[in-house]
C-alpha positions as CSV (number, residue, x, y, z in Angstrom):
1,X,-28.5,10.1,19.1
2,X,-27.9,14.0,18.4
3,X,-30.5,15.1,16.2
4,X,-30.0,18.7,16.3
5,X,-27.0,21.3,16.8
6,X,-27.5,24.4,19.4
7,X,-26.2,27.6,17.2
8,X,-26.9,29.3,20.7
9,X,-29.7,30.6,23.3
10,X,-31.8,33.8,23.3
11,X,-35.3,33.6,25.0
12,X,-34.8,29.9,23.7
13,X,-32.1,27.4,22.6
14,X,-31.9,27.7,18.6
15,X,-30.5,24.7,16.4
16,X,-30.1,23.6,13.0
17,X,-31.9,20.1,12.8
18,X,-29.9,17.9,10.9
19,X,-32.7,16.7,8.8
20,X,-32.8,20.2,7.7
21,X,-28.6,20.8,7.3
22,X,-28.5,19.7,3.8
23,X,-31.1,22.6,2.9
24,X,-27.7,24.9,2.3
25,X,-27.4,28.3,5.2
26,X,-25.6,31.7,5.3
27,X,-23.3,32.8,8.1
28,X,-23.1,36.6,8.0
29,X,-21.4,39.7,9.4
30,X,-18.9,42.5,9.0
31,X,-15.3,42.0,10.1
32,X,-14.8,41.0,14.1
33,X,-18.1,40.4,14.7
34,X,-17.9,36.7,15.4
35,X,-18.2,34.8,12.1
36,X,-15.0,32.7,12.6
37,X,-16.0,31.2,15.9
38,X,-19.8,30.6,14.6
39,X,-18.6,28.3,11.5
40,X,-16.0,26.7,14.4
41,X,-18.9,25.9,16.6
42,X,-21.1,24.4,13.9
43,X,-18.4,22.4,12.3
44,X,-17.4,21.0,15.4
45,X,-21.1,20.1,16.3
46,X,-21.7,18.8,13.0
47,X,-18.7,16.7,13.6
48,X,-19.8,15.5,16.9
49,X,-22.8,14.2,15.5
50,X,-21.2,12.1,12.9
51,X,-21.3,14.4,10.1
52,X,-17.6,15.0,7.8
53,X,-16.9,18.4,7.2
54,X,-15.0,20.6,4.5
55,X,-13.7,24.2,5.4
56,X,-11.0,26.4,3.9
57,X,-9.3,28.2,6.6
58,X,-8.6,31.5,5.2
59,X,-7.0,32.9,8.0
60,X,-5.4,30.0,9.3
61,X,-7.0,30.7,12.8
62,X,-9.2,27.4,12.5
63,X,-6.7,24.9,12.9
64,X,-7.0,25.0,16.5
65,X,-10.3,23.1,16.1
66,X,-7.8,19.8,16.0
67,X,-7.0,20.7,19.9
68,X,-8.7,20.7,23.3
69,X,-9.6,24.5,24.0
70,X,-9.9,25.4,28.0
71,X,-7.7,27.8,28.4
72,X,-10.4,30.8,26.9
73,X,-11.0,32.9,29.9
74,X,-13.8,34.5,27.5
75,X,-15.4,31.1,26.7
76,X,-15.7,29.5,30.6
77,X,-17.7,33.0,31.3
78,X,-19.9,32.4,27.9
79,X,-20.5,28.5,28.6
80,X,-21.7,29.5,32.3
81,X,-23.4,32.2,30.8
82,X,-25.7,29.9,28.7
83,X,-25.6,27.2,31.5
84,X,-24.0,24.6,28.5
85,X,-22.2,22.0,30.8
86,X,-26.2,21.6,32.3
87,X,-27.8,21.8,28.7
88,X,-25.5,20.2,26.5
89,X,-23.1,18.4,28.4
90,X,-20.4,21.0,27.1
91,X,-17.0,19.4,27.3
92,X,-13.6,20.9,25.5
93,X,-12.0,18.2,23.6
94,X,-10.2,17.8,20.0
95,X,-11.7,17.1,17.1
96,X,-11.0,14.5,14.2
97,X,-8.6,16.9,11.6
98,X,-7.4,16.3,8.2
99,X,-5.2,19.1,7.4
100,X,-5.0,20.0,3.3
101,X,-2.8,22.2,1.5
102,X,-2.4,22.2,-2.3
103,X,1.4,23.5,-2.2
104,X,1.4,20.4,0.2
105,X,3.3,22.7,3.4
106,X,0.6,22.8,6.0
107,X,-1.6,19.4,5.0
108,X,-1.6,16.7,2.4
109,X,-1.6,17.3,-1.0
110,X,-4.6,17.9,-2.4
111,X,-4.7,17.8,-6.7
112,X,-7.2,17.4,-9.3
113,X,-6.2,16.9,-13.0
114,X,-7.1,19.4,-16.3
115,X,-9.8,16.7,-17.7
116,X,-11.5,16.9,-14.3
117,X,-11.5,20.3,-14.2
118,X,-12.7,20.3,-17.3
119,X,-12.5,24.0,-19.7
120,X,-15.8,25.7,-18.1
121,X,-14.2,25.8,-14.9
122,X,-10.4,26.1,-16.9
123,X,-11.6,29.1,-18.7
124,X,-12.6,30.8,-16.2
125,X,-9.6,30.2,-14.1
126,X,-7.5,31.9,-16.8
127,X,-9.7,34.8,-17.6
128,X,-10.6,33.9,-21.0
129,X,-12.8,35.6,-23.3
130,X,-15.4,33.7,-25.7
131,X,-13.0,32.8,-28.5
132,X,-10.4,31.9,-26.4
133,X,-12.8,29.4,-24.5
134,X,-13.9,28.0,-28.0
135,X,-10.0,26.9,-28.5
136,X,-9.7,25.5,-24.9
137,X,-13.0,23.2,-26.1
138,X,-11.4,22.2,-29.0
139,X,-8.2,20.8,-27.5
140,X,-10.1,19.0,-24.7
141,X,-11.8,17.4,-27.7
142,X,-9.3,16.7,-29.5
143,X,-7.7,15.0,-26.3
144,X,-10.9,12.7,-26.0
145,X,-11.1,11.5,-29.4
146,X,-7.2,10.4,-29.2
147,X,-6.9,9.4,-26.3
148,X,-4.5,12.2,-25.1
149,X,-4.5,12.4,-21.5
150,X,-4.9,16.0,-19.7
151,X,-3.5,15.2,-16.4
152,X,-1.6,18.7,-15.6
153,X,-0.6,21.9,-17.3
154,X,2.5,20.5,-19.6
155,X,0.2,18.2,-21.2
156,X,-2.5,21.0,-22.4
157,X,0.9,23.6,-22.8
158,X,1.8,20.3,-25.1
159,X,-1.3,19.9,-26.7
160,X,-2.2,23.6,-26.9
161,X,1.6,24.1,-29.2
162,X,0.6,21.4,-31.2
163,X,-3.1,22.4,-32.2
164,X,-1.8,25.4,-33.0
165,X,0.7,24.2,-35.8
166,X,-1.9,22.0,-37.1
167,X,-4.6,24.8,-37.2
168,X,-4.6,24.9,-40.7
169,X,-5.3,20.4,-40.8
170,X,-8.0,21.2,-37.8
171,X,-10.1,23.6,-38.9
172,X,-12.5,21.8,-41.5
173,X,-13.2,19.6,-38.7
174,X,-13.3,21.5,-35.4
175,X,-13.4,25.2,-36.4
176,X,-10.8,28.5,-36.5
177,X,-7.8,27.2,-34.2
178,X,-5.9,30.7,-34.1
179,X,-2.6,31.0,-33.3
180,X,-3.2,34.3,-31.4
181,X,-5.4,33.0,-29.0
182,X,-3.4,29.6,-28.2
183,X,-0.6,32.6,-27.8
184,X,-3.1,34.3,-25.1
185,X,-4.0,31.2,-23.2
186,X,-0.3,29.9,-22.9
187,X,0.6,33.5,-21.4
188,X,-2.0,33.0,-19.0
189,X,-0.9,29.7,-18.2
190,X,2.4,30.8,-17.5
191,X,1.1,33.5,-15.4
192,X,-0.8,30.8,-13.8
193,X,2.5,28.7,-12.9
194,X,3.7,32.1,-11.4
195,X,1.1,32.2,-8.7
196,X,2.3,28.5,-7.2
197,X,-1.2,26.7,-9.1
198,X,0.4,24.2,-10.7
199,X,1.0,22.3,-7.8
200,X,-3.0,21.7,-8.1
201,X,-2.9,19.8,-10.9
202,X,-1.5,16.3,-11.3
203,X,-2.2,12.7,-9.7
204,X,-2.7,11.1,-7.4
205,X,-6.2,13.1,-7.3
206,X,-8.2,13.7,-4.9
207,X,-11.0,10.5,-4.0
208,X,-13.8,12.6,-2.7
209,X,-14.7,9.4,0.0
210,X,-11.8,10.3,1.6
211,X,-13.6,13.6,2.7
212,X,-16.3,12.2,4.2
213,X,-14.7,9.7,6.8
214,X,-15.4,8.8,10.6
215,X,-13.5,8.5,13.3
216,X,-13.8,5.0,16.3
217,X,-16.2,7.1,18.0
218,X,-18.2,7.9,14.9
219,X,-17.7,11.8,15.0
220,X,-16.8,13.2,11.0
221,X,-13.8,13.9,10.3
222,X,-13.5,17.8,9.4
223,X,-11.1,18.6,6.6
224,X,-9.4,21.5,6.5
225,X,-7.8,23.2,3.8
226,X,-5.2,25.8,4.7
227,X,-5.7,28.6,2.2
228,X,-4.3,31.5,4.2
229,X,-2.0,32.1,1.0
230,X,-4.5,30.5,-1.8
231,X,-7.1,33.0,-1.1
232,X,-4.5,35.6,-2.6
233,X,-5.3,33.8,-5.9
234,X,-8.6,34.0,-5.6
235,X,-9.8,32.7,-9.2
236,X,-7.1,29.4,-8.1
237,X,-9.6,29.2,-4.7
238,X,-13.0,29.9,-5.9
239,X,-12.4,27.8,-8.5
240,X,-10.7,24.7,-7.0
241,X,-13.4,25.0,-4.1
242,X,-16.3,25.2,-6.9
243,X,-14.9,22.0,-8.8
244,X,-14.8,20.2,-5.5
245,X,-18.1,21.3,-5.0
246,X,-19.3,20.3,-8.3
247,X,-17.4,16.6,-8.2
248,X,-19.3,16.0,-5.4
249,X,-22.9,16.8,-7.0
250,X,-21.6,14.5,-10.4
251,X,-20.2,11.5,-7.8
252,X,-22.5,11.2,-5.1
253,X,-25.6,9.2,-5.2
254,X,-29.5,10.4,-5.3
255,X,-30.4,10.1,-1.2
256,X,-33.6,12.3,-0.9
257,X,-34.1,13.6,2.4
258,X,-31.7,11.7,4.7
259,X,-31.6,11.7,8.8
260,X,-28.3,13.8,8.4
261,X,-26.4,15.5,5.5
262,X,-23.1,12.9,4.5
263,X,-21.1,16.3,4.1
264,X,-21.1,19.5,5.0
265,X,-19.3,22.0,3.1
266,X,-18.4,26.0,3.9
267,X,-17.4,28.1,1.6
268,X,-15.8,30.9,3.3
269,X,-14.8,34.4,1.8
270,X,-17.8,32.9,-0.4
271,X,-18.1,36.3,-2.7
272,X,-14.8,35.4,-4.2
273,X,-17.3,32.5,-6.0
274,X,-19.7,34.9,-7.4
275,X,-17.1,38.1,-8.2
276,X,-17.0,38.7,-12.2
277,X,-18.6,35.3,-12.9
278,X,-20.5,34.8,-16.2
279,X,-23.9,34.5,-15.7
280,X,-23.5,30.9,-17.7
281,X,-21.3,30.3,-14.2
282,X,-24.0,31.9,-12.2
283,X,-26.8,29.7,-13.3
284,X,-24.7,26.5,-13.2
285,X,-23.8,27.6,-9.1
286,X,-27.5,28.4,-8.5
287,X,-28.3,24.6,-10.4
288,X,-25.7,23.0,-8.0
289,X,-26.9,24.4,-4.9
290,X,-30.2,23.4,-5.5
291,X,-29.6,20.6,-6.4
292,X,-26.5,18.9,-4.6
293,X,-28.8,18.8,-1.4
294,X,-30.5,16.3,-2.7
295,X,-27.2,13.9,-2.5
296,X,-27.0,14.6,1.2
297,X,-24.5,18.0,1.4
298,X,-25.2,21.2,3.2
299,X,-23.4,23.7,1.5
300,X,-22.8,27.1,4.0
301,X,-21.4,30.1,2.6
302,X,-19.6,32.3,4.9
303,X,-19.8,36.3,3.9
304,X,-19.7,39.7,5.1
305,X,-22.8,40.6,3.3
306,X,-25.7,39.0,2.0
307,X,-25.5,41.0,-0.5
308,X,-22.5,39.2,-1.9
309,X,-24.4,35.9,-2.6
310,X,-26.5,36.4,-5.8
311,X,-30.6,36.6,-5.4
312,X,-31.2,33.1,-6.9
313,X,-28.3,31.2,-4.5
314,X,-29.8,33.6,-1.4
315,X,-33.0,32.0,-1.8
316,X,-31.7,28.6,-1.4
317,X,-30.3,29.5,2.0
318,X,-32.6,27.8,4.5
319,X,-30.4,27.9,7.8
320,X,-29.0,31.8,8.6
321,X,-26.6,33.2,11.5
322,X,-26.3,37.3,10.4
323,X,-24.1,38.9,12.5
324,X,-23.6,42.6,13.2
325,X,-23.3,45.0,10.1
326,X,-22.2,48.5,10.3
327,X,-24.3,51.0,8.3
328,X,-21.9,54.0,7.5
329,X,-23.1,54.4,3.6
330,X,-25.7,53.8,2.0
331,X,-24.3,50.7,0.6
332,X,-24.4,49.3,3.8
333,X,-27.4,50.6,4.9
334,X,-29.1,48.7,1.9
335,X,-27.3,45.5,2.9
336,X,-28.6,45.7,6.3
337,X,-32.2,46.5,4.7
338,X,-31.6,43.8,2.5
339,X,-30.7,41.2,5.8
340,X,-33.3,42.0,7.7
341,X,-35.7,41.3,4.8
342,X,-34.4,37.9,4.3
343,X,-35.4,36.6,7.8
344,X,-39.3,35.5,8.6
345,X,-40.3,38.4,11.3
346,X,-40.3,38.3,14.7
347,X,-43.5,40.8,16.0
348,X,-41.2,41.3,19.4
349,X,-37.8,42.2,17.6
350,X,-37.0,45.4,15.4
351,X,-34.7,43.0,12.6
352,X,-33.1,45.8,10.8
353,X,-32.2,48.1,14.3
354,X,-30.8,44.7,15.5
355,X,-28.8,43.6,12.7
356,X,-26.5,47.0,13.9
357,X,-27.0,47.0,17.5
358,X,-25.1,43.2,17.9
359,X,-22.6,42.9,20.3
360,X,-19.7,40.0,19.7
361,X,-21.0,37.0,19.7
362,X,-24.8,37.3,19.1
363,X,-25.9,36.8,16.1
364,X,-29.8,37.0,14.7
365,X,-30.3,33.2,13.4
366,X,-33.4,31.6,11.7
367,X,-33.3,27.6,10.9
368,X,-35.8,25.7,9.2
369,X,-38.2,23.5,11.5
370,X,-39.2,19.5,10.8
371,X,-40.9,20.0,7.9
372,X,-39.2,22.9,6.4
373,X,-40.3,26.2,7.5
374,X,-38.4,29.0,8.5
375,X,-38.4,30.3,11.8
376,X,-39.3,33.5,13.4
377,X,-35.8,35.3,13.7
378,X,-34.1,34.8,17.0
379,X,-31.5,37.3,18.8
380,X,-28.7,34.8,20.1
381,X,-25.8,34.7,22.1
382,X,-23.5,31.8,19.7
383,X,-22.2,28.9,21.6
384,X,-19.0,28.7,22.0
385,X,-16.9,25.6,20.6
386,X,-15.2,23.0,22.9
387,X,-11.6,23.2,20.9
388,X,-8.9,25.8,20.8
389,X,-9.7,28.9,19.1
390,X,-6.8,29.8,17.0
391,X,-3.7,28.6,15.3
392,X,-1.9,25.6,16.3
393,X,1.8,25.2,16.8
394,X,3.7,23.6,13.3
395,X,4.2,20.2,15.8
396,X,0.8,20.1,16.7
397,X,-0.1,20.5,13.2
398,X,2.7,17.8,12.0
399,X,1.3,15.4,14.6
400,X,-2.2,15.3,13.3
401,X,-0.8,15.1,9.4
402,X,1.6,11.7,10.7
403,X,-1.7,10.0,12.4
404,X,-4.2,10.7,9.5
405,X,-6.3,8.1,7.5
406,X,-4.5,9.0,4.4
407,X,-0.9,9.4,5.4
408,X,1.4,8.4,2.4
409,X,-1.7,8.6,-0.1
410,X,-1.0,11.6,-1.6
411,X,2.5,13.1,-0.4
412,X,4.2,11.6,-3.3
413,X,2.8,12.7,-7.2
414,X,3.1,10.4,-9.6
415,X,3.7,11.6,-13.5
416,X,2.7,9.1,-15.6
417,X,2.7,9.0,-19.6
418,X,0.3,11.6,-20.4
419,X,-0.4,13.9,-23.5
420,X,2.9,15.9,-23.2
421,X,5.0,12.3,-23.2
422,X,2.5,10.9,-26.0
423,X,2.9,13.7,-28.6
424,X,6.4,13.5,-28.0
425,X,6.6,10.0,-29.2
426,X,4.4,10.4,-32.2
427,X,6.2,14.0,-33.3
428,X,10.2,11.3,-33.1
429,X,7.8,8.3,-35.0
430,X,6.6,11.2,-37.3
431,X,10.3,13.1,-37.7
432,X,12.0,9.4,-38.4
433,X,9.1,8.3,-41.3
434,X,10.0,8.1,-44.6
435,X,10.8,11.5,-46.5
436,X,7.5,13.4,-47.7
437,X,5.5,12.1,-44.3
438,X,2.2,13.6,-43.4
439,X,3.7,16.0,-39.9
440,X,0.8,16.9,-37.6
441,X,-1.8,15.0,-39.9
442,X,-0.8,11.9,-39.5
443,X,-0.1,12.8,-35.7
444,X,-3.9,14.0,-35.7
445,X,-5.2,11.2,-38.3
446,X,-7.6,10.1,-35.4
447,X,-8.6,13.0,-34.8
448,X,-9.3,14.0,-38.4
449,X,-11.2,11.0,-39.5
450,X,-14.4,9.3,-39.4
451,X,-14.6,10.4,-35.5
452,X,-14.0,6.6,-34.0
453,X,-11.5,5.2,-32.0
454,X,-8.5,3.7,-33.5
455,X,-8.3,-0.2,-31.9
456,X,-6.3,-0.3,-28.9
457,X,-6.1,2.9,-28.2
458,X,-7.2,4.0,-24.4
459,X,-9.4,7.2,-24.1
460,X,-9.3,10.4,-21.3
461,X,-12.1,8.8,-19.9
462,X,-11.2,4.9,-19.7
463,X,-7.8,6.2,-18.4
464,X,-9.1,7.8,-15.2
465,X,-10.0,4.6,-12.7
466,X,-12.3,6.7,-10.1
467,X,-14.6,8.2,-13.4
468,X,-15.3,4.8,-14.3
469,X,-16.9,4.3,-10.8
470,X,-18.7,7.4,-11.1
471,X,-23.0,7.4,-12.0
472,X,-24.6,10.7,-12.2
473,X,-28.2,8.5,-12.3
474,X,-30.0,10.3,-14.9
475,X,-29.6,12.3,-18.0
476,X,-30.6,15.5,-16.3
477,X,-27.5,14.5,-14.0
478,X,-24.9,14.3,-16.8
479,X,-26.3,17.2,-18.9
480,X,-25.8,19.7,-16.0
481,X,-22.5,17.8,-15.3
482,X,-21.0,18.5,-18.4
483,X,-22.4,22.4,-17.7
484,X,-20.7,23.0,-14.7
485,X,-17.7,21.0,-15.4
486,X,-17.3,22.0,-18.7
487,X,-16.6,18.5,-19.6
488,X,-17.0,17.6,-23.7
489,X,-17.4,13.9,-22.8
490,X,-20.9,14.0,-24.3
491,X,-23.4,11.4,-25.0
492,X,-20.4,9.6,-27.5
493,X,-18.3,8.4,-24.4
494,X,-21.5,8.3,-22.5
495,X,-20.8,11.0,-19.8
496,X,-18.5,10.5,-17.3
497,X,-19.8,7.7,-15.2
């Protein structure tokens, strides 16, 4: 059984144990220098030894990984080079593929709903300063205590229109709902629809175990999510990647240290996460990280520069490919200073001379050993991956997509009765009452009154079927939950799971 896989061979072979991949890593280097193939060669060896993988491809050159390569003059002369087919039994041959998209063109659908994002995540999304994130609280409150379900962005457009003609009725209760800033965060939500991120939102959602599937053979399947155009939007990619990162912390189980990770996740063009964040965000990212490995998932973030990833993430880093950086300004010169200092050093190798002296394809790498420790820093040549490097045809792409595990899942939405059809019923049983009716506060009573649940009524959180299978196992779980998500579903509902 494959315990280990080869990054690539300097003096030595190098490799990422895969009791040690959930302990997070850092593939680095300036444009051109290699990164591309690197994260190709490590998804398709994590995949080989029965570990699912999640990557966005950014520049839609990693679709090819679903294909047999072979016909790379450049990588026959790099697998004799390294003596591979002797070593490693290097073969070309596809991997297992799911292709996503969220506009739904180059893969399946992929969606999530506004409850699950939750307004944390929301907020940032749409830019919002503090008071305008206070109102987005408040209506995801309100939702939960009446049972109003946010499922995509005409139900909070709904829900937003109508807190904001009952402001008056909601503020002894919830606080200043002003009209101004509902005003600001439905302009943003229209700009929002304008960038094509609407599609993101809706049912079905996404089930996270279908991410983390096997093939016959029992090689992971690797998911990837075209974002050639979504990283134009990049507050719609960071965002969507950081929620799926963060569902996967609140859904999977406690496993410890495990034999190898259950996912492995990259986060390419990863300083989109980190750019203009809060430092609220920040610390929830850095809690995640730290955390999350404990449920069995490597996260790898893919950069230019260290420098990009904040101190307190950097730190959790364990496994790290750097490739070459050019040193022109002092900017870069104190990123190279700054990448050499991360790595444990290696008394035969100048780090920081290397780091601009690396050819295409070598990469200075240091992974953790058996129990932890980082390793002396190696000058590599990379391996090179067994499947095609590059794009693939739109048949070869429609060929994976019609024999995929969840073909037909998610290709057709459904919109079911949500908050935008259930305010419009109660606004025609308010309008048709007798003369002198209550408006908005009878529309609200639940809302407005002793804070229970009126009988029969079904809540945000008993509506979603996959967050009542859900356990975040303790407390400390649910609290950091509801941080990250943003999620108001508090100790009255219990949490989430």
């Amino acid at each position: 059984m494959i315990d280990s896989v080869l990054v690539g061979t300097g003096q030595a072979p190098v490799s990422i144990g895969l009791r040690m991949a959930n302990r997070h890593g850092l593939i680095a280097g300036a444009t051109g220098t290699g990164k591309t193939v690197t994260l190709q060669r490590l998804a398709e060896q994590f995949s080989r030894a029965g570990v699912p993988v999640f990557l966005a491809d950014v520049k839609g050159d990693l679709a090819g990984i679903s294909q047999a390569g072979g016909d790379n003059p450049a990588v026959a002369q790099r697998v004799a080079q390294l003596g591979l087919e002797q070593s490693e039994g290097f073969r070309y041959a596809a991997n297992p593929v799911m292709f996503w998209d969220i506009q739904g063109q180059q893969g399946h659908p992929v969606r999530t709903t506004i409850s699950e994002l939750g307004p944390l995540l929301l907020g940032r999304l749409l830019g919002l300063n503090e008071v305008q994130e206070g109102v987005l609280n408040i209506v995801f409150q309100l939702a939960d205590e009446n049972g109003w379900l946010l499922l995509d962005l005409k139900d909070l457009r709904s829900l937003l229109t109508h807190a904001a003609d009952a402001a008056e009725t909601l503020q002894t209760r919830y606080g200043n709902v002003s009209k101004a800033s509902v005003g600001a965060i439905l302009r943003r939500l229209l700009a929002l629809e304008q960038q094509g991120a609407q599609a993101l939102f809706g049912e079905p959602a996404l089930n996270l175990a279908d991410l983390m599937q096997t093939d016959e053979q029992g090689h992971g399947y690797i998911n990837i999510l075209a974002a050639d155009r979504l990283v134009q939007t990049p507050a719609v990619y960071s965002t969507f990647l950081l929620w799926l990162l963060a569902e996967l912390f609140e859904t999977l189980p406690e496993v410890g240290d495990v034999d190898r990770p259950k996912l492995v996740f990259f986060f390419d063009e990863a300083h989109l996460l980190f750019n203009d964040a809060p430092k609220v965000l920040l610390n929830k990212i850095e809690q995640v990280v730290r955390l999350i490995r404990s449920k069995g998932v490597g996260v790898y973030f893919v950069t230019q520069s260290p420098l990009d990833v904040p101190e307190t993430v950097l730190g959790q880093l364990g496994n790290r490919v750097q490739h070459a950086l050019r040193a022109f300004t002092p900017k870069d010169q104190q990123a190279v200073r700054a990448a050499a200092q991360t790595f444990r050093p290696n008394p035969d190798l100048d780090t920081q001379a290397a780091i601009t002296a690396l050819g295409v394809g070598e990469a200075l790498v240091s992974t953790l050993d058996g129990q932890g420790v980082p390793g002396i820093v190696q000058r590599v040549t990379v391996a090179p991956p067994g499947s095609r490097l590059g794009p693939v045809t739109a048949a070869e792409r429609q060929a994976v997509m019609d024999r995929s595990l969840v073909k037909g899942v998610y290709d057709v939405g459904i919109d079911r009765v949500s908050a935008y059809e259930q305010l419009a019923q109660r606004a025609t049983e308010v309008a048709g009452a007798a003369p002198g009716g209550g408006g908005w506060r009878e529309v609200l009573g639940g809302a407005l009154g002793s804070g229970g649940r009126s009988r029969g009524r079904q809540t945000t959180l008993e509506a979603f079927a996959t967050s009542a299978a859900r356990s975040l196992g303790s407390q400390i779980g649910r609290q950091l939950v509801r941080g990250v998500m943003g999620s108001l579903f508090g100790t009255k509902t219990g949490g989430k799971g």
